[in-house]
C-alpha positions as a Markdown table, in Angstrom:
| # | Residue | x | y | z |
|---|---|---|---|---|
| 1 | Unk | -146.3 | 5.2 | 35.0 |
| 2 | Unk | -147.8 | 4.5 | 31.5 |
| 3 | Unk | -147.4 | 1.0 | 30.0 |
| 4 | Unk | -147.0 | 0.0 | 26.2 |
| 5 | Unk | -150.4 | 1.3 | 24.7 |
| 6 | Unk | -150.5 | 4.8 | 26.6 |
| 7 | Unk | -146.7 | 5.5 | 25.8 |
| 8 | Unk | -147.3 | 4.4 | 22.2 |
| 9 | Unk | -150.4 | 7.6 | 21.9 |
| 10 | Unk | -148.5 | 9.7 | 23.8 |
| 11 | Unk | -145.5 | 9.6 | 20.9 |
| 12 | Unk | -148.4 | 9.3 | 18.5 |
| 13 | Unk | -148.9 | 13.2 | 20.5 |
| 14 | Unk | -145.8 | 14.5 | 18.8 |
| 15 | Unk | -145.9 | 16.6 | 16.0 |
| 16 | Unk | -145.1 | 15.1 | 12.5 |
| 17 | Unk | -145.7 | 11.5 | 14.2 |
| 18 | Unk | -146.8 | 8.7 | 11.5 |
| 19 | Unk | -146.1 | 5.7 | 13.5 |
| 20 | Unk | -144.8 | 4.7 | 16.7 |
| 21 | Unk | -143.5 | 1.0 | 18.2 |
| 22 | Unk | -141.8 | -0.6 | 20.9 |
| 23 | Unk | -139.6 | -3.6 | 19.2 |
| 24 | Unk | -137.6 | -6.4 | 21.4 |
| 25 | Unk | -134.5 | -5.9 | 19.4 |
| 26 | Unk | -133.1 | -10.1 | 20.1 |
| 27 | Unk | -135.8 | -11.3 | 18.3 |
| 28 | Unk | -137.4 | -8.4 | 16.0 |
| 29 | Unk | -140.6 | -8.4 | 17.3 |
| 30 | Unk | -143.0 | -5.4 | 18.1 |
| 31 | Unk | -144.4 | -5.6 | 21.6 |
| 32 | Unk | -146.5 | -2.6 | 20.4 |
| 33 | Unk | -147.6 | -0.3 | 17.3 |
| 34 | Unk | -149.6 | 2.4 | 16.5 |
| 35 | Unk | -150.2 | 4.5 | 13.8 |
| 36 | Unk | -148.8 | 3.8 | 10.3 |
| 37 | Unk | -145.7 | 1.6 | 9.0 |
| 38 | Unk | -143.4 | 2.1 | 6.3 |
| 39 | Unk | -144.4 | -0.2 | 4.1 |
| 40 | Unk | -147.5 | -1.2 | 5.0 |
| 41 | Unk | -146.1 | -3.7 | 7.6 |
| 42 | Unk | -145.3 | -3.2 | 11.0 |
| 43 | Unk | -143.6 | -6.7 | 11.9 |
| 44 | Unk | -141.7 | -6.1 | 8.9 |
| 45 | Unk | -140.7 | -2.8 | 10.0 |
| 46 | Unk | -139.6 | -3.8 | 13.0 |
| 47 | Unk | -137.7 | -6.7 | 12.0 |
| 48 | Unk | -135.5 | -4.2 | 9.9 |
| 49 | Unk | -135.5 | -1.2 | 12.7 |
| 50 | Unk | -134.3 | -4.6 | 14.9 |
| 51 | Unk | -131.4 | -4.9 | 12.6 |
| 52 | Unk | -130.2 | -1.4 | 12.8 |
| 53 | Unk | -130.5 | -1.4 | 16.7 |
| 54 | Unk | -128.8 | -4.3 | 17.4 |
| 55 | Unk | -126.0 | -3.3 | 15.2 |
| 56 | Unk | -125.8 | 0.0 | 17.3 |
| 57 | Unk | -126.0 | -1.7 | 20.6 |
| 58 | Unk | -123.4 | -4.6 | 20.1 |
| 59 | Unk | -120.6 | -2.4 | 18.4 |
| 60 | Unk | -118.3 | -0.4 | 20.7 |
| 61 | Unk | -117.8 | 1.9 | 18.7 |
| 62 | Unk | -121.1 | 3.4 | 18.8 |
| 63 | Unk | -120.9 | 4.0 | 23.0 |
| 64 | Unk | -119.8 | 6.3 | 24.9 |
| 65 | Unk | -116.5 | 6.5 | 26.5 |
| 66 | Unk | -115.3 | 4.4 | 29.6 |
| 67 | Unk | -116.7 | 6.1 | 32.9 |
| 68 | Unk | -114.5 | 5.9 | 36.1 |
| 69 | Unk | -115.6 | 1.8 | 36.5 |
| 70 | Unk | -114.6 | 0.8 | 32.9 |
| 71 | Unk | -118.6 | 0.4 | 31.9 |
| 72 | Unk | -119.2 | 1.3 | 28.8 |
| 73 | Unk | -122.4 | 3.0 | 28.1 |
| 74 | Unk | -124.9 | 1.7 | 26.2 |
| 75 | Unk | -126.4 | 3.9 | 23.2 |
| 76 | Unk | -129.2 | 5.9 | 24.0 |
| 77 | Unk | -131.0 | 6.5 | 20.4 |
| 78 | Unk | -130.1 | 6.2 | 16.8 |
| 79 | Unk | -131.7 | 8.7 | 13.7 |
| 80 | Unk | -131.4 | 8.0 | 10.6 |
| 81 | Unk | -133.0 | 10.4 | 8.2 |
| 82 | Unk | -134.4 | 10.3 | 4.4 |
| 83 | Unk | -136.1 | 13.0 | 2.4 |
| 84 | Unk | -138.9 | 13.1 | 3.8 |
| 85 | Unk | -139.1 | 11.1 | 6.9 |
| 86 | Unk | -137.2 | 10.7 | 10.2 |
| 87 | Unk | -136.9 | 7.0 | 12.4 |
| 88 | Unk | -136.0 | 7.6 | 15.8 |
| 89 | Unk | -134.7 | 4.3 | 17.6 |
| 90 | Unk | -134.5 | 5.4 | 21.6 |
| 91 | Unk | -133.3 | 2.3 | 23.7 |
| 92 | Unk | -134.9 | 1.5 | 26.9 |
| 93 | Unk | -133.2 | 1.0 | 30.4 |
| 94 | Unk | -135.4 | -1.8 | 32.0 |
| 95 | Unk | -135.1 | -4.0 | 35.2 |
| 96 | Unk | -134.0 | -7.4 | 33.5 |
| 97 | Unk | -131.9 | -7.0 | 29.9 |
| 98 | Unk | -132.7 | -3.6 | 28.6 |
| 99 | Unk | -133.1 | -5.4 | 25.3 |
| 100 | Unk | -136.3 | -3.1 | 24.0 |
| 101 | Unk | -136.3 | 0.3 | 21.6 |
| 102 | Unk | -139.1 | 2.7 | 21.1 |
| 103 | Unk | -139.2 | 3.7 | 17.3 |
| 104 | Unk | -140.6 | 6.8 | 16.2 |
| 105 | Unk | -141.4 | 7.3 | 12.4 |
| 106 | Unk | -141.6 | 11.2 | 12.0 |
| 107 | Unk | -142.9 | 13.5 | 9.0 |
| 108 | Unk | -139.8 | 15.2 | 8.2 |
| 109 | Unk | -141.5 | 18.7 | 7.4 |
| 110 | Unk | -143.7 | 18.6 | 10.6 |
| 111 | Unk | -141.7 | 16.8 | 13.1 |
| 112 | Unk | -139.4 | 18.7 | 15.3 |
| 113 | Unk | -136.4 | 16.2 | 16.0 |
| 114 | Unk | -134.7 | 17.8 | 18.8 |
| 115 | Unk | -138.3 | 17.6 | 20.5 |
| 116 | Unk | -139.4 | 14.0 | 19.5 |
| 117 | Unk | -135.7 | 12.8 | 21.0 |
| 118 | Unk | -136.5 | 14.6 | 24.6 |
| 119 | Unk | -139.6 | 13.4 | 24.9 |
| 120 | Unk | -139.0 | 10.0 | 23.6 |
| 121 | Unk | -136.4 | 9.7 | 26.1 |
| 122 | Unk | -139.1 | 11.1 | 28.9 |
| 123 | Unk | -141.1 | 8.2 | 27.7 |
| 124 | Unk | -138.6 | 5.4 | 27.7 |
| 125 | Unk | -137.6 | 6.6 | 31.3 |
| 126 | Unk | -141.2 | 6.2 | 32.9 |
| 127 | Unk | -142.5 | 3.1 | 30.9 |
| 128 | Unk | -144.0 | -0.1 | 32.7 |
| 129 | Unk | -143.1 | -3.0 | 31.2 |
| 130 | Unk | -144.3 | -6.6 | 32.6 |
């Protein structure tokens, strides 16, 4: 089961990949990057991506139906696409508050989104954290 570092590379693996990080969405902080940040600064960056998550995860309108025991589902991953780039936000399910998101910054002419989503949900399924 790979920890932060070796599921960082193995996103940086993905075609069109330009950066990669694993961001605490509470606070904004990355517990992880790799690679390159839009705009130059990856605590910035994930401030900002932090923003966008948490909006997605605390609004009800963004899960999925009620299953049979009322829960709501949380949000699995967010896109939101430009002209030339795509950011991936793919939360992770984890033993205490679940409170962490793996962002992938992809080259929008190389990447292959339906690919980076599978596999970034592979990752987020067999990470270690602690």
């Amino acid at each position: 089961m790979p920890g932060i570092d070796e599921c960082l590379l193995e996103a940086m693996r993905l075609p069109g990949a330009r950066g990669a990080a694993l961001v605490d969405w509470v606070s904004g902080l990355a517990l992880g990057t790799v690679g390159e940040s839009p705009g130059g600064d990856p605590e910035t960056t994930a401030a900002e991506a932090a923003e966008l998550a948490r909006l997605a995860a605390e609004h009800g309108a963004f899960a999925s139906a009620e299953g049979p025991d009322g829960e709501r589902p949380p949000v699995e991953d967010v896109i939101v696409s430009n002209r030339d780039s795509y950011h991936l936000l793919r939360f992770v399910d984890t033993s205490f508050d679940s409170s962490v998101f793996l962002h992938l910054w992809l080259n929008r002419t190389e990447g292959n989104l339906a690919l980076a989503r599978i596999r970034l949900g592979e990752m987020a399924e067999r990470l270690v954290l602690g």
